[in-house]
N, C-alpha and C positions, 0 to 999 in steps of 0.2 A: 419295698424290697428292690424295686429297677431302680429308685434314685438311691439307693443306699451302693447298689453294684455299679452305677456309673463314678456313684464318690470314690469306691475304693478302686476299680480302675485309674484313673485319674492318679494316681499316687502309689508308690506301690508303698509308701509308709502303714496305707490302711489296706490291707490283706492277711490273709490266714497265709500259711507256710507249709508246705509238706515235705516231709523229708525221707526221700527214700531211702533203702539198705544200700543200694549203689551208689550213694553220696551225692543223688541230683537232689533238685527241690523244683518245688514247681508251687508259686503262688498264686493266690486267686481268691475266692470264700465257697467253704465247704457247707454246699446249701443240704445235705442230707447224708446220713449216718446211718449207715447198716452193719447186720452182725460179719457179713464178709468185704464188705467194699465202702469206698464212699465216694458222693459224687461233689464235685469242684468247678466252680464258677470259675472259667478264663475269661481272659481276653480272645480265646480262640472260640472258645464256646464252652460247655459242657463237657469234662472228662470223669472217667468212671477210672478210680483208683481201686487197686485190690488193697485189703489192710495188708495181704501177708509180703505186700512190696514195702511197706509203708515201715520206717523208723519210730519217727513222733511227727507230732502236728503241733504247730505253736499256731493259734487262735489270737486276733487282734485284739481280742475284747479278755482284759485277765481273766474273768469270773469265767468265762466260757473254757479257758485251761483247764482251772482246777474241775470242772465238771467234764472234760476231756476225759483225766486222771484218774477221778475218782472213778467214770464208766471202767477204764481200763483195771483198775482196782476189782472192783465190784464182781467182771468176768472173771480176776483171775481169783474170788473167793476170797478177799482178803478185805472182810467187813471192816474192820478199825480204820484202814488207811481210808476208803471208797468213804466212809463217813467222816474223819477229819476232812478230808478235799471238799464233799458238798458243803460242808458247814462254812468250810470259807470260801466258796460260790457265793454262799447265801450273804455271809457279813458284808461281802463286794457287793451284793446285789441284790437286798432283801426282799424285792419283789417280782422277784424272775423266776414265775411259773415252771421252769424247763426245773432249776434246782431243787424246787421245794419237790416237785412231780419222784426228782433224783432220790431223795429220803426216803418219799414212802414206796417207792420201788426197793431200795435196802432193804426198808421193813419189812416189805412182801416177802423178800428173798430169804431174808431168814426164816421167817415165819414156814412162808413151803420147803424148808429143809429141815426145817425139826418136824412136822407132818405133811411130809410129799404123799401127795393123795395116787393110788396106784391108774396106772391106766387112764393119763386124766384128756386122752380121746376120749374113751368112754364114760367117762365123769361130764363132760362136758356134752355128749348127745343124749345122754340116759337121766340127768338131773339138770343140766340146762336148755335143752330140747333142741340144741343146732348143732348139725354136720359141716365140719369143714371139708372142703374141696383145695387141692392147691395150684396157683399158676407159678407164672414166671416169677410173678413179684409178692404181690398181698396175698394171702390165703383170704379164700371167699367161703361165704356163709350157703350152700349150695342150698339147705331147707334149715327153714326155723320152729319149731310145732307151735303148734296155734296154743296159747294162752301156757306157753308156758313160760319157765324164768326170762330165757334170752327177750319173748315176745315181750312180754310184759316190762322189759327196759327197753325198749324202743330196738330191738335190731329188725331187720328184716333179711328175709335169704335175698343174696345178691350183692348184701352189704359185703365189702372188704375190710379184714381185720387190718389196722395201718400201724397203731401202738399199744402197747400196754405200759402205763405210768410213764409214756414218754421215751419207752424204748420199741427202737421199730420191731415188728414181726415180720416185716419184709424177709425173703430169700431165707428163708427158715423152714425147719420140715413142721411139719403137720403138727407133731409129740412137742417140739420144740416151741411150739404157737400156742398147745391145748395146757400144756407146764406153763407157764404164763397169764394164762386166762383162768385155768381153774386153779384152785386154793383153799384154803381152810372155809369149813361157812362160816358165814357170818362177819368176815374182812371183805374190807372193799376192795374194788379194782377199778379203775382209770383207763376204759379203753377206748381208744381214736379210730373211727370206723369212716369208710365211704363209699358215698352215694351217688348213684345216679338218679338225680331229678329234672323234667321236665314242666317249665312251664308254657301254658298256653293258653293264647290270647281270649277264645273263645271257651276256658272252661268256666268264667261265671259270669254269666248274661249283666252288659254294661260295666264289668267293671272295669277301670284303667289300668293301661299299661304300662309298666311291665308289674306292678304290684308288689314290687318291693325296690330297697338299695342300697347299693354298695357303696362302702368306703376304704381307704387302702391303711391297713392296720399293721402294726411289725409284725405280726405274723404272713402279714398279703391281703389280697382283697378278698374281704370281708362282707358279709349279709350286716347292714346296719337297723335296717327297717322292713317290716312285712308285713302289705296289705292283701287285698284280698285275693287274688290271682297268686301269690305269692305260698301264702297259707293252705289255698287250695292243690298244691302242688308239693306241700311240705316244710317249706324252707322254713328255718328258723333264725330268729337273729344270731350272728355269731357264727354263722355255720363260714367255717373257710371255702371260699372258691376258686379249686385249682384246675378248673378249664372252663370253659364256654364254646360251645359244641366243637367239641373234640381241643379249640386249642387251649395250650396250658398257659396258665396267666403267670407263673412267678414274673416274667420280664415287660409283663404291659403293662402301661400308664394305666391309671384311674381313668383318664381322660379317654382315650382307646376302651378300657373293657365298657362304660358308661355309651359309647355311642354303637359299638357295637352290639349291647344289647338291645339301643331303641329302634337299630335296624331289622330286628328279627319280630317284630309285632307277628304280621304275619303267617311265617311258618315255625313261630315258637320258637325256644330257647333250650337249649341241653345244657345243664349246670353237672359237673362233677364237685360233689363239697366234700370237705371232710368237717367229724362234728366228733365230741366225746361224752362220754355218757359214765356217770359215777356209780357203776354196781356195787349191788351187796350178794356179795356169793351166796346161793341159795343153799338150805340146808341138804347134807349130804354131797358138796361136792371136794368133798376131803376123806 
């Protein structure tokens, strides 16, 4: 992702476009997409766009338009077109997770609108066993009941809810997050959760450090490998790691987060990861 933003810097041929209602634009690459804002990679740094400024976004990369479109479709209820658009995401782009993730979000959507499950806060603490809490950004999992659905697919309380099928929960109310996660039983759901894990040097007698590794994947850097410090601590392959203690990796080299972790034997390491987990809605939460 840092060499990809210094490529598109370097040229303003390769950046995303934004076009505001007051006829400015302002280009850059739009590294995150929420229900009210998004946020845009400058040259100046980091800006937070509101959408209700926002015109259209023209995206560098075609297939990432049509799956622009199709979200913009999909909110405004308008299943045929939101499905033509992903499908040609997909023909552009037959193996781009983000589109296909786009479809069976459609699916969901219809599905929870021919049976919207009532109250699905309380669908979601009374038949999946966790209570959401909400902050500024992620809604957090405040308790998870011991052995029950949420436990039993790997959440834990503390986890933050980040997507469902690939659409953020960010800056969403509570109902708007629990509509989303709960659903018909027995339909799956695709939700991006995150963690705070810690590892540390001295939790399993001899073994090396740092017990697992990273590599920088088009998603970001990436858990590639997990030994046993690693495992003892959680990590899983695959898990995305978007900070090391406290700071956020989207913009550091492989080479940076890599030395930076062998500097931290020591007094241990604080990984924030995000990971996603494929439920199957338990029965009764529709």
């Amino acid at each position: 992702m840092a060499l990809a933003l210094i490529v598109a810097f370097a040229s303003s041929a390769f950046a995303d476009e934004v076009f505001f209602t007051s006829g400015q634009t302002l280009k850059g690459l739009v590294v995150e997409e929420h229900v009210d804002r998004l946020v845009v990679s400058t040259v100046d740094g980091e800006q937070v766009i509101w959408r209700h400024d926002v015109d259209q976004v023209f995206f560098d990369d075609p297939e990432r338009n049509y799956l622009y479109l199709g979200n913009e479709a999909l909110a405004a209820g308008d299943f045929q077109a939101a499905l033509t658009l992903y499908q040609k995401a997909i023909h552009m782009n037959p193996a781009w997770d983000d589109a296909r993730d786009a479809l069976r979000r459609l699916d969901d959507r219809q599905r929870r609108t021919a049976g919207a499950a009532e109250r699905p806060e309380r669908v979601l603490q009374d038949v999946w066993g966790l209570t959401l809490a909400a902050t500024e950004s992620y809604p957090v999992l405040s308790a998870v009941a011991p052995d029950s659905a949420a436990a039993q697919a790997g959440l834990q309380a503390g986890d933050a809810l980040v997507a469902a099928w690939g659409e953020s929960l960010g800056y969403r109310s509570l109902a708007q997050v629990a509509q989303r996660v709960a659903g018909p039983a027995g339909t799956e759901v695709k939700i991006t959760f995150q963690r705070d894990v810690t590892v540390l040097a001295g939790a399993v007698a001899n073994a090396p450090w740092p017990g697992f590794g990273v590599t920088m994947a088009p998603e970001g850097l990436t858990v590639s490998e997990v030994g046993v410090l690693g495992a003892a601590a959680g990590l899983q392959v695959g898990d995305l790691v978007v900070a090391l203690d406290g700071r956020p990796t989207r913009y550091l080299p492989l080479g940076q987060a890599r030395t930076a972790i062998a500097k931290t034997k020591t007094a241990g390491l604080r990984f924030q990861i995000h990971r996603y987990l494929l439920i199957l809605r338990p029965t009764g939460s529709s």
